[in-house]
N, C-alpha and C positions, 0 to 999 in steps of 0.2 A: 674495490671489491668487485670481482665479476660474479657475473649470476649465475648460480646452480640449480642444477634441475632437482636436486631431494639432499640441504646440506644434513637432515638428520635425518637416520632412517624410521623417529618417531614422526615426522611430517609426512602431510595426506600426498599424493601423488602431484596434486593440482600445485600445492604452493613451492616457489621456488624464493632464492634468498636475492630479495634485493639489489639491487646495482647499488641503492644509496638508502640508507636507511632513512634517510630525513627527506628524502623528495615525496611531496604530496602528489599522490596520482588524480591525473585532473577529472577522468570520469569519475570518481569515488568524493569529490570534493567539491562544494560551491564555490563557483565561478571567482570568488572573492574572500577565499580563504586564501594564503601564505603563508612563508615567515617571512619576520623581521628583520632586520639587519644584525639583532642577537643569537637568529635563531628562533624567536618565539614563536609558535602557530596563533594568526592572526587570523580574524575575519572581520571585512569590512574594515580594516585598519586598526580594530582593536585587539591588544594583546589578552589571550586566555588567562594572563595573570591578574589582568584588572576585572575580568568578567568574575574570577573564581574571588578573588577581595569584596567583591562589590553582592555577588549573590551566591555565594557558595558552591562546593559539589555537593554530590552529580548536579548538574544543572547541562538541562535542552538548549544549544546556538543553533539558531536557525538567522539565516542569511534571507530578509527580505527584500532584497533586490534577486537574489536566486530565485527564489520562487515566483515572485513574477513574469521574471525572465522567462522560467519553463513555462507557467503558463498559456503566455500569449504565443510561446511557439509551437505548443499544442494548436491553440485557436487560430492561429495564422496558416501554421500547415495545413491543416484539416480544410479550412476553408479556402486554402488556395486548391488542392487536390482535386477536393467533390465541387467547385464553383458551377463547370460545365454538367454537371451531374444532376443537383439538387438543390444548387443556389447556395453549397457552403453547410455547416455540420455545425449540432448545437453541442457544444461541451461541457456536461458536467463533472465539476470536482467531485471526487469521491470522500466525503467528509470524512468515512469510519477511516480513514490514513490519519488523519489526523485534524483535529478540532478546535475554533475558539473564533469568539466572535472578530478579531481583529482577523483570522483567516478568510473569514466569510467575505468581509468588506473587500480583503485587497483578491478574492477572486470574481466578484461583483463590478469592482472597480474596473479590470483586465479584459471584463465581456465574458467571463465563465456564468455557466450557471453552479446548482448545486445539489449534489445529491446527498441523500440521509438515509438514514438505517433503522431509527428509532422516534421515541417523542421525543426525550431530551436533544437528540440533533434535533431536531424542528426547533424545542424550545431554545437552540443557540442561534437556530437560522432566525426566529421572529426576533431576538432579543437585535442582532446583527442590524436587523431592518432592512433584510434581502427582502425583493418582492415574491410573492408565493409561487405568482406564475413562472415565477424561474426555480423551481424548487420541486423535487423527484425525491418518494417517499418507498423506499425500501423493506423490506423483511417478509418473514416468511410465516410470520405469528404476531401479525400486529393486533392491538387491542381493540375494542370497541373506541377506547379515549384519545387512540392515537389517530382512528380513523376519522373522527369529530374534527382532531386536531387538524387533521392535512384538510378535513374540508370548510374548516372557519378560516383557515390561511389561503384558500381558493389554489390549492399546490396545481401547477401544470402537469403534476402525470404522481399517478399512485400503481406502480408495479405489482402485480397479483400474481402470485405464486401457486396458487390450489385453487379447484372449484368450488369448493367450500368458501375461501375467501375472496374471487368474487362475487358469490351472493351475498354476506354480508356487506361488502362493501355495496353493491348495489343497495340493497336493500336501506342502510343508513341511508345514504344519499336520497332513494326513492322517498321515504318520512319526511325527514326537508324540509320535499321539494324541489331538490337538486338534483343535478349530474355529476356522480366522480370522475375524471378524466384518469382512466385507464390505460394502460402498457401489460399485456399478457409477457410473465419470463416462459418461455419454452426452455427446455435441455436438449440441444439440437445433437448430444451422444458423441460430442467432440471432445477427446484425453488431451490436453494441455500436457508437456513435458512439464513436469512439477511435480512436488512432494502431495502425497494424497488425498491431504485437509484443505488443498487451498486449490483442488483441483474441482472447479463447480460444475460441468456441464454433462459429467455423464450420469448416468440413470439412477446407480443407486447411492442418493443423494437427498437430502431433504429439501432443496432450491429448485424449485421451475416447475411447468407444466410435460409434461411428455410429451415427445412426437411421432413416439412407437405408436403403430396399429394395435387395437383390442386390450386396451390400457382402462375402461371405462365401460360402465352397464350399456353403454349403445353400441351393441359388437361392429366392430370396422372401424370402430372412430379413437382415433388418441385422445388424449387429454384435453391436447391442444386446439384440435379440431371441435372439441366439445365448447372449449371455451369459446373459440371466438362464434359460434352458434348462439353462446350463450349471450354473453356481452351484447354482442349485435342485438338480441330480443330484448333485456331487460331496460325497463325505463329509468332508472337510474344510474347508468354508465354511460358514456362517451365513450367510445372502443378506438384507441389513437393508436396503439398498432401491437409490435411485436419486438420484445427487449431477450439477448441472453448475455452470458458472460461464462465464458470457459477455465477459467483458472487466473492465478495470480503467478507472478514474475516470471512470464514467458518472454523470449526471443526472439522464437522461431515464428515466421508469419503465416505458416502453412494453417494453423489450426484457427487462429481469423478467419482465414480466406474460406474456409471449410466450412467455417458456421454462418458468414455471409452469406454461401450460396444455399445453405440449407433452407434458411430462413425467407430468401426471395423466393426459393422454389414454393415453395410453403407458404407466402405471401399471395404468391401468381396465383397457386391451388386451392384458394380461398375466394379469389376472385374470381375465377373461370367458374367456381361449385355453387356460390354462394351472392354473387355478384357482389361481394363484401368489399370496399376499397379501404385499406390499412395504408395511411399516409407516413407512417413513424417507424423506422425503425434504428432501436438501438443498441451499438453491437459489444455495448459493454467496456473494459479496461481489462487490465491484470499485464500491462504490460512493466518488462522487468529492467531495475537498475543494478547497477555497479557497486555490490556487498565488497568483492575481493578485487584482487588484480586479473580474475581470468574470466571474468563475470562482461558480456559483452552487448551491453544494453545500444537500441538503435535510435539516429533521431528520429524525432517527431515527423519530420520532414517526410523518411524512407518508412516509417510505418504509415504514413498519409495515404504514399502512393502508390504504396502496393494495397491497402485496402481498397482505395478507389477503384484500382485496374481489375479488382475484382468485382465489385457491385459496378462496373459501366459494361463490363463483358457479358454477366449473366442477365444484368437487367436485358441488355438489347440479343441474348440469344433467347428471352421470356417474350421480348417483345411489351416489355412494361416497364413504366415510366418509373424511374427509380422514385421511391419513400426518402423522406428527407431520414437523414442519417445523425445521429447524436451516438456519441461514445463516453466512457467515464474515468477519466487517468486520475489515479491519486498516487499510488509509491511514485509511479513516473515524474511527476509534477513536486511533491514535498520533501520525497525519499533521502537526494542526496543534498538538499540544501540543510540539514542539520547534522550536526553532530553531539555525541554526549562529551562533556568533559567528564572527567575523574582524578584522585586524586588517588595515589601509589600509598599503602601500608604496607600491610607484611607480604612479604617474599621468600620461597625455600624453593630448594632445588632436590627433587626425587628422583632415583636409578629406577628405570623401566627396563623390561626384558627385552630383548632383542623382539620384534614382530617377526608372527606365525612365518611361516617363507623366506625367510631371510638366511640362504643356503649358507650364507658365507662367516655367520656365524652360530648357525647351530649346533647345538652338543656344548659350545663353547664356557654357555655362562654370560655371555656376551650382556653387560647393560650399557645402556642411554639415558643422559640429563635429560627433564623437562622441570623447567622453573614454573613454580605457580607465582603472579601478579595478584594480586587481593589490590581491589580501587574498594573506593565506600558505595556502592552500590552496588547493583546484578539482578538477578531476574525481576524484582520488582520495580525496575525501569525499564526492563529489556526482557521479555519473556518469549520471545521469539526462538533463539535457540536452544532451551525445554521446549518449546510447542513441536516446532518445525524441524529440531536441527540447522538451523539457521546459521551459514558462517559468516562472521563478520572478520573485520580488521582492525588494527590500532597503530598509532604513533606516537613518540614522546613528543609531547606537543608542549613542554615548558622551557626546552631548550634542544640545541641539535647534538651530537654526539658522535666522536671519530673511534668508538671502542667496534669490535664486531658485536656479526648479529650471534641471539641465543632464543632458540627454539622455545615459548612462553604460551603459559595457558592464561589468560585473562581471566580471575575469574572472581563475584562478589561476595557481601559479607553475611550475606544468609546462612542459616544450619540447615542446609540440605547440598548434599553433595555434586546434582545436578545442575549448582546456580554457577553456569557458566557463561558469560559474554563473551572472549572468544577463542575457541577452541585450542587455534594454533597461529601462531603468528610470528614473526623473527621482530625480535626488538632487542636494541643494544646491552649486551651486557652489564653496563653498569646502571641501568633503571637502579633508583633507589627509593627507599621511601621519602614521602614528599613531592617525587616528580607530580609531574599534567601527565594525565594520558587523552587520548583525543580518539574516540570509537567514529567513524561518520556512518552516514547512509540509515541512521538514525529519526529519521523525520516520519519516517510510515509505521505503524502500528509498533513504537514504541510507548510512547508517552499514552497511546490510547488504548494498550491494553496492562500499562501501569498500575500496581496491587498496592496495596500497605501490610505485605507478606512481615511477618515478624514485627510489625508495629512501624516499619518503617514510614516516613513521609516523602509522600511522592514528589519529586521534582519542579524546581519552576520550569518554563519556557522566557527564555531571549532571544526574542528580535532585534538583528543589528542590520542599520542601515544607517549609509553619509556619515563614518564615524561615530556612529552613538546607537548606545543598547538600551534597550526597556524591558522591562516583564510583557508578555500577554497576555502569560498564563504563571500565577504566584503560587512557589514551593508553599506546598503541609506544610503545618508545625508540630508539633506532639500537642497543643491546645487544640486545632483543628481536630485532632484523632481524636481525645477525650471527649469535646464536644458530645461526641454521639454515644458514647455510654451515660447510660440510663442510673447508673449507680453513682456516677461520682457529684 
């Protein structure tokens, strides 16, 4: 079968049909995913037919030897890159991708540190028995109890979002008798190419300090400027430097490099005004992986050292010693070492009209097949494309197939019309009920923003490594659900 640039004209511009329906594309896959010699999609040597016998669908594969792997290639690029710079770049995971105490250890394990969002992440990072000083505390409304939390765990940096929640945080810590060790976010006003929601650094936004002038009752001064005035006075802050983050699944390097130099300009201007030295600066994650086939995620390697060549150019045209440098990769690191299984029920195939422009059939009457796939789960394992519009991919993954392809909406068993996993995808005609279907790229804010929408129970998580699977993370039951009603 050769590849066509649109074989239906209900397909979006971008997807074209396969060369092979059963070839795994290797950016969209961990490193140690295949098939079999029957065909079956394997990872780490195990057949999806024993994973699905042994713990059910939907059920999370994740590949922990994948994960690792990205890891230490984050940590090793990074620190080979900035070596001459800053002595090397402290890396945190971004937890809120995804969660569990056996994740913590094997990014502990690797040389990552770890970043959280919440007290519950904290409370997986103490259960984990990561040490605190490796541990960066997140949000933008954190509690009184959270801030207690990060400070009996001695956390290595507590990011502050508003002037309001530096004082509080100060102020806790001042009671004590301690010092919070603080990271101001700024919004350095950098648009990330990305969908709106997941675009963090421009102004209006609820994330960061501003670094517009007359943002604040001290006319001339930003936000930002207010803050680190402030922090620098107050006796209970540590002021460790200056953290942002621009959006999530970006490609392009230009909008890094943009908020680096913002941020050092901004660092120097602190220093020269205020004689203020901010040793830390961290320039966040959001960098993007490989959802389809047209999606062009970069190594680690080439995002290393093109941020370097920009924090060694501005530092030495500031004339100031670069801040040691920390970043925060989580879809990039977890994203594509999982996939969801599913299992195939009902199937129909609907006539669509011809789309709007389609000169060469209008007037006509002209329709087009699109097959719906129904697996046993969908947005409450996958709620990303209702959020984001989010596209994913799929493959029969229980066996391989020499039928053609046929244009398929993926989509789960919820009563809401919108519960689509994925959109559009070419999968062999004869899918039947019963088949494996295999979603990847699955590891990042799938299982973590996971619902029990219609009463469903959420998913396990397997980790497979050296030929053998475990739980890390054990599927609901409908006993777990009832648990928490008060009636029964």
């Amino acid at each position: 079968m050769s590849p066509q640039s649109k074989d239906s004209p209900l397909a979006p511009e971008w997807l074209s049909v396969p060369a092979d329906l059963n070839t795994l594309e290797p950016k969209m896959w961990a490193r140690d995913a295949a098939r079999n010699d029957s065909g079956e999609l394997t990872v780490g040597g195990i057949p999806v037919s024993e994973l699905q016998q042994q713990y059910g669908t939907p059920l999370f594969v994740m590949s922990e030897d994948d994960f690792r792997a990205r890891a230490r290639a984050f940590s090793d690029a990074f620190n080979n890159a900035f070596a001459d710079i800053c002595g090397g770049v402290d890396v945190y995971y971004a937890g809120k991708s995804f969660l569990c105490t056996a994740v913590v250890r094997w990014v502990e394990e690797e040389g990552l540190r770890l970043d959280t969002a919440s007290g519950g992440e904290l409370a997986v990072a103490a259960k984990a028995g990561i040490p605190g000083a490796d541990v960066a505390l997140h949000g933008n409304n954190k509690s009184d109890l959270e801030i207690h939390r990060a400070l009996d765990m001695k956390l290595g940096r507590i990011v502050v979002d508003s002037l309001g929640e530096l004082v509080r945080v100060g102020d806790i810590a001042e009671r004590r008798g301690e010092q919070a060790k603080v990271m101001l976010r700024l919004t350095p006003g950098v648009h990330a190419h990305t969908h709106e929601f997941i675009a963090t650094a421009h102004e209006d936004q609820k994330f960061g300090l501003s670094m517009a002038a007359d943002t604040t009752e001290q006319a001339g001064l930003s936000a930002a400027e207010e803050a680190v005035a402030a922090a620098s006075a107050h006796p209970g802050i540590e002021l460790l430097g200056l953290h942002c983050h621009i959006g999530s699944q970006i490609f392009e390097p230009d909008g890094f490099a943009l908020a680096a130099q913002k941020l050092l300009r901004f660092l120097a201007a602190m220093q020269e005004k205020y004689s203020i030295i901010l040793p830390e600066l961290d320039l966040g994650g959001g960098y993007g992986i490989a959802y389809t086939s047209v999606d062009t995620p970069r190594p680690a390697a080439e995002i290393a050292e093109a941020m370097a060549a920009v924090v060694r150019s501005t530092c030495a045209e500031l004339g100031i010693d670069s801040p040691r440098i920390s970043i925060e990769p989580g879809r990039a690191i977890v994203g594509s070492t999982t996939f969801t299984l599913y299992e195939v029920g009902t199937l129909k195939t609907v006539r669509v009209d011809a789309p709007a422009g389609d000169a060469s059939d209008a007037g006509n009457n002209v329709t087009y097949p699109r097959r719906y796939v129904s697996v046993d789960g969908g947005m409450s394992d996958n709620a990303r494309p209702v959020l984001y519009d989010a596209d994913y991919s799929a493959i029969l993954a229980s066996r391989t197939s020499a039928a053609g392809p046929q244009l398929s909406r993926v989509v789960g068993k919820h009563c809401e019309s919108g519960d689509i996993v994925v959109r559009d995808v070419y999968l062999p005609e004869d899918v039947a009920a019963g088949d494996l279907l295999a979603v990847p790229g699955t590891g990042a804010y799938c299982w973590a923003l996971s619902s029990n929408y219609n009463y469903l129970a959420r998913p396990g998580v397997v980790a497979v490594r050296d030929g053998s699977a475990r739980l890390i993370v054990r599927g609901e039951t409908e006993e777990d659900l009832l648990n928490r009603d008060m009636g029964v």
